[in-house]
C-alpha positions in Angstrom: -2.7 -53.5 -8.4 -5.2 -54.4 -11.3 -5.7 -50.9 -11.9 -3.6 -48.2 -10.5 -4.5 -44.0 -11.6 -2.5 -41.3 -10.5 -3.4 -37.1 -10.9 -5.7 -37.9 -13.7 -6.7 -35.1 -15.7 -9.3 -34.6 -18.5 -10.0 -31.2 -19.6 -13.1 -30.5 -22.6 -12.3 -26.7 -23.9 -12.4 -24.9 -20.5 -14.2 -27.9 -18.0 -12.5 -30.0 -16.5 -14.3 -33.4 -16.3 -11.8 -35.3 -14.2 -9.6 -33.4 -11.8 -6.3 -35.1 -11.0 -8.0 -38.2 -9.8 -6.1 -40.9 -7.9 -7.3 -44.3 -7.1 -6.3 -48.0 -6.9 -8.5 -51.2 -7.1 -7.1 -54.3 -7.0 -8.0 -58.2 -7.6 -10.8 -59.7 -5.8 -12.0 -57.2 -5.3 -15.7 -54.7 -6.0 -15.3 -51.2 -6.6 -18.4 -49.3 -6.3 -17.7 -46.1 -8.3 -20.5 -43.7 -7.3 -21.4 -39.8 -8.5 -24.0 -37.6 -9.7 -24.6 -37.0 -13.1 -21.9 -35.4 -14.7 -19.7 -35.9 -12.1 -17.1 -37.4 -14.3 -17.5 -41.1 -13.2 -18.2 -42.2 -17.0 -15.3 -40.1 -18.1 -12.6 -41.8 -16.0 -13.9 -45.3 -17.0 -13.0 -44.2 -20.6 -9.9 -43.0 -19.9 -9.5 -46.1 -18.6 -10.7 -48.5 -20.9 -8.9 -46.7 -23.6 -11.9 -44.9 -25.3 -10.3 -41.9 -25.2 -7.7 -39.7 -23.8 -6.4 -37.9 -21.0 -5.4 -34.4 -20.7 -2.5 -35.8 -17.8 -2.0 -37.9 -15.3 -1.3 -41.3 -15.6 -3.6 -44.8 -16.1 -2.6 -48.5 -15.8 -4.7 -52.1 -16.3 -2.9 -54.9 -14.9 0.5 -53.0 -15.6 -0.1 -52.2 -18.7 -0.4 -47.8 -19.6 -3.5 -47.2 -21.0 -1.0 -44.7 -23.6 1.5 -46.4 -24.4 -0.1 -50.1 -24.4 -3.6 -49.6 -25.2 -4.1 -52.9 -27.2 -2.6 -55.0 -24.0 -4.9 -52.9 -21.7 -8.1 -53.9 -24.0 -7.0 -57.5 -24.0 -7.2 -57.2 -20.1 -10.6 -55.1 -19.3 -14.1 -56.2 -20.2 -16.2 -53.2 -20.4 -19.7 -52.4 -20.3 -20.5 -48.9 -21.0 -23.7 -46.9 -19.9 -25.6 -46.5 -23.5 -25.0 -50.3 -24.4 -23.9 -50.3 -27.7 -25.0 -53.9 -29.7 -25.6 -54.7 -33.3 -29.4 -54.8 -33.0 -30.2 -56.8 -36.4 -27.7 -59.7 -35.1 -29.2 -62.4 -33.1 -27.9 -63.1 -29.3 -25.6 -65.8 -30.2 -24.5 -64.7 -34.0 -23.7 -61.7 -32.5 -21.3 -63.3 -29.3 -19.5 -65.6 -31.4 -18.2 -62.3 -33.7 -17.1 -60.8 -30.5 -15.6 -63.7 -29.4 -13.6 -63.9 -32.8 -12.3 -60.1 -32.6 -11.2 -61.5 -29.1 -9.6 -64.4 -30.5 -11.3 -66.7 -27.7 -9.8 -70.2 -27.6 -12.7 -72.8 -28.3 -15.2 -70.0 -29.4 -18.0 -72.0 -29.5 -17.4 -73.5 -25.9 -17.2 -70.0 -24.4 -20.1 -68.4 -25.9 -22.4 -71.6 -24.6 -20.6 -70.6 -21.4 -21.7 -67.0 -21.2 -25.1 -67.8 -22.0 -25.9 -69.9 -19.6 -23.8 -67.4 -17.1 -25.6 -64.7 -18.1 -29.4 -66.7 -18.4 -29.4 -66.3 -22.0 -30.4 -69.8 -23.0 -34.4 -68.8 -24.0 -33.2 -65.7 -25.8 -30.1 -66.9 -27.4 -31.7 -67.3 -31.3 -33.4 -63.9 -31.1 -32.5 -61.0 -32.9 -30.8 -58.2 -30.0 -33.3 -55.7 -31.8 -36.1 -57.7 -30.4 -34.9 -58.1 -26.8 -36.2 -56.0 -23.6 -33.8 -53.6 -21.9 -33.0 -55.9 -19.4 -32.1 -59.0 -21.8 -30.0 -56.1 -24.1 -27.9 -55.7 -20.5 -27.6 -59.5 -20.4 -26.0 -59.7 -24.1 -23.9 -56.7 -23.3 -22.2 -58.7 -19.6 -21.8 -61.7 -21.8 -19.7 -60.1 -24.3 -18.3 -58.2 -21.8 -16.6 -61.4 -20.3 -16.2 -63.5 -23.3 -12.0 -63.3 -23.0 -12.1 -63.6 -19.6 -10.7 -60.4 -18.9 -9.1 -59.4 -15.5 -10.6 -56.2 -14.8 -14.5 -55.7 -15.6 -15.2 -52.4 -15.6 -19.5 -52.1 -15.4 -21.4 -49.0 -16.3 -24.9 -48.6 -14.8 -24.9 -52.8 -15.1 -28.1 -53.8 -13.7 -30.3 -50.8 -15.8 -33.5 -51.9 -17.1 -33.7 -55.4 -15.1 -36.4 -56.6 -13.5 -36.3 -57.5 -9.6 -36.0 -61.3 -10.6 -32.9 -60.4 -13.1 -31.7 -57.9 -10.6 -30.6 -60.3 -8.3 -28.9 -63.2 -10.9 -26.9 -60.6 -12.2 -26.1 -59.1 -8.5 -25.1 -62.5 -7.5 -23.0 -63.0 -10.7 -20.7 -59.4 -10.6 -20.4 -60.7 -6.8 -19.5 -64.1 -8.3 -16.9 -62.3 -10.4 -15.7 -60.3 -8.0 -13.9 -63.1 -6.3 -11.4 -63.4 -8.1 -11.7 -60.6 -10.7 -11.1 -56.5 -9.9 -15.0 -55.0 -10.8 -15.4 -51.5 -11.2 -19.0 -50.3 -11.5 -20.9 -47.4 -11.4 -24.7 -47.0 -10.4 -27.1 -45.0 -8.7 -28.8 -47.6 -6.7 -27.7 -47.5 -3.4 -29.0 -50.8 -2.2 -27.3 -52.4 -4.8 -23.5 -50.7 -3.4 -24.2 -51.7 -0.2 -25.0 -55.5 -1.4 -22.3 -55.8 -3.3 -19.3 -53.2 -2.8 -15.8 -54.0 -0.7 -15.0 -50.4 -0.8 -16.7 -47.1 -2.4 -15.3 -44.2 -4.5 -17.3 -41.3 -4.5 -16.5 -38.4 -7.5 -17.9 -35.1 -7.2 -17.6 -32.2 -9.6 -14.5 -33.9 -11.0 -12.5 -34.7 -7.8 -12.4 -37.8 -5.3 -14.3 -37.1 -1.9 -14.3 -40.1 -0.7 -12.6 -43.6 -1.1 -13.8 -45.9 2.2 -14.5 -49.3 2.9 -18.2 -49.6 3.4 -18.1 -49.7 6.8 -16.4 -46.5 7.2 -18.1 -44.5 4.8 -20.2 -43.4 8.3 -17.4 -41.7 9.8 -17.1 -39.5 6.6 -20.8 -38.1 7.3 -21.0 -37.8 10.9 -19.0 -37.5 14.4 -22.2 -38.8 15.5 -24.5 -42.0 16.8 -27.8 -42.2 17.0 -29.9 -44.4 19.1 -33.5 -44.6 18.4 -35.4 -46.0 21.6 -39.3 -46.7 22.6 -40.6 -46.6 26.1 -43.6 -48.6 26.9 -44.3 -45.6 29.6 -44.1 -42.1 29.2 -41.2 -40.4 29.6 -39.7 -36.3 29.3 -37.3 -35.2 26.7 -35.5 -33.4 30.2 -35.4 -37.1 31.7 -34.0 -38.4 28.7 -31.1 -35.6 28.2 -29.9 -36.5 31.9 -28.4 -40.0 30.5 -24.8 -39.8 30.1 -23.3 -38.8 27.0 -26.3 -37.9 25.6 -26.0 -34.7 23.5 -29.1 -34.1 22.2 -32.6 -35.2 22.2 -35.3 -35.6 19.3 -38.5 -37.0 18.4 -38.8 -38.7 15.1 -41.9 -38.9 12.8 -43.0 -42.7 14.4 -43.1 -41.3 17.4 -40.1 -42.4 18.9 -36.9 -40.6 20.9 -33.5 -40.2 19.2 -30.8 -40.1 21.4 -27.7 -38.6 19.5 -24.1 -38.9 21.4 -20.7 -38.5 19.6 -19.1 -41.9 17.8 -16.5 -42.4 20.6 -19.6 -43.5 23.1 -22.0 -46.2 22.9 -24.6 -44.6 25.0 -27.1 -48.1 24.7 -25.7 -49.4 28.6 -26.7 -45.7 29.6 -30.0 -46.0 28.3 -30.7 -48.9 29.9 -29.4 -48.0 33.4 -31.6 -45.2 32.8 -34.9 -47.6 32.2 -34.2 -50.0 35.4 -33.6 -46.9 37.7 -36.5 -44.9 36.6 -39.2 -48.8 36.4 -39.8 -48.2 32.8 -40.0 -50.6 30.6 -37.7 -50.4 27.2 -39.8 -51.8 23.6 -37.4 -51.3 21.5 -33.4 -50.0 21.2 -31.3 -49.7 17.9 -28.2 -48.2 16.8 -28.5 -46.1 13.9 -26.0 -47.0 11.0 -25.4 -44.6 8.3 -25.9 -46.1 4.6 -24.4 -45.4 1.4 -27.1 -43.1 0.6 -26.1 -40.8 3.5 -22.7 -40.3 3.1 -23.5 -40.2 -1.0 -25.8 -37.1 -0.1 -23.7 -35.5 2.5 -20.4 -35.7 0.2 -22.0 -34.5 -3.1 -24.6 -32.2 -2.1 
């Protein structure tokens, strides 16, 4: 495993921030690390990338314990933390070619040229960071971020401040990465986890609630389905709860009938039994599918 945590503990005075958290994320593949604020997501990313301490438990990058081999964990993670921290009076590619050199990058100058044009630097690369937008600031911070070609990237709130344009280059390149990198990030769009993510962690008050594959993050929210359906004729709610395995019976705001049955049955050869034998005609039949935003809601709230 690229990163492996075990009971990880991080106590400030009498709160504890992270409480005993236990995960694994391995190569190839995109970890979508998702919370509230102050949930302790931005904690455990820097117990992890050696910023600072735990109280117990125990960390590892690539084999390497964040404790006792923090300098081999460093040379292994490419981080990019929430509040972007750059040395604004530097310009873009000044300021990429010192990074690379605390780095010790082989053929400096052929890696920064690399992360520029990774990154879609190449306009902005003579400007002063200090007179960047937001959204070129985040651009700077994934280059240096990948400069050593690290094995684990580790991706705070990545994509803050881009525009929709930027949004998806840099989408496509953490998918890129995740290929054949582990990527860890943390974010509050939704859309962008289901895009992107293999599997989801979700933290709550300090403590895991959920660690699922995308696809299964559904069966953490509900023992439920829901089919929406639309009649081109009218039909009764009391028709409509006859069907087989339907449980319940609802109207949403378009206007339309939910039928809502328990996950073990698909209710939709039912429904449509139930439109031949009663000579109405059937617009419209979908299967409901949970989303990220769901369970996120359902687990935290």
């Amino acid at each position: 495993m690229s990163v492996k945590v075990q009971n990880l503990t991080k106590v400030f005075g009498v709160q504890k921030a992270v409480n005993e958290v236990t995960f694994e994320a391995k190569k190839g593949e995109v970890l979508g690390f998702l919370g509230p604020n102050g949930a302790g997501k931005t904690t455990t990313m820097k117990i992890v990338t050696c910023f600072i301490p735990q109280t117990s438990g125990i960390a590892e990058v690539c084999g390497f314990n964040v404790e006792t081999h923090p300098m081999e964990v460093r040379q292994q993670i490419g981080y990019l933390p929430e509040h972007n921290p750059l040395y604004k009076d530097l310009y873009v590619k000044e300021y990429l070619n010192f990074v690379a050199g605390l780095h010790k990058v082989a053929n400096k100058k052929k890696r920064v040229d690399e992360m520029i044009e990774m990154t879609g630097l190449g306009r902005e690369q003579k400007k002063q960071i200090g007179a960047l937008s937001k959204g070129y600031r985040q651009r700077v911070g994934l280059a240096q971020a990948m400069l050593h070609d690290p094995q684990v990237l580790i991706l705070d709130e990545p994509t803050s401040g881009l525009d929709p344009n930027q949004l998806v280059e840099i989408r496509s390149l953490i998918k890129q990465l995740g290929e054949e990198k582990t990527v860890i990030f943390s974010t509050h769009i939704m859309q962008e986890v289901q895009a992107l993510c293999d599997r989801v962690l979700i933290i709550n008050k300090g403590k895991i609630v959920a660690n699922d594959p995308i696809e299964q993050l559904q069966n953490r929210v509900s023992g439920e389905t829901i089919v929406t359906v639309e009649f081109l004729q009218n039909v009764s709610k009391n028709q409509l709860e006859k069907i087989n395995n339907v449980t319940r019976v609802q109207k949403n705001e378009h206007g339309h009938w939910q039928l809502v049955s328990s996950l073990k049955n698909d209710i939709r050869e039912h429904v449509f039994d139930f439109a031949v034998s009663n000579n109405v005609k059937l617009l419209e039949m979908r299967k409901e599918i949970f989303s990220v935003e769901d369970a996120f809601q359902e687990l935290t709230k």
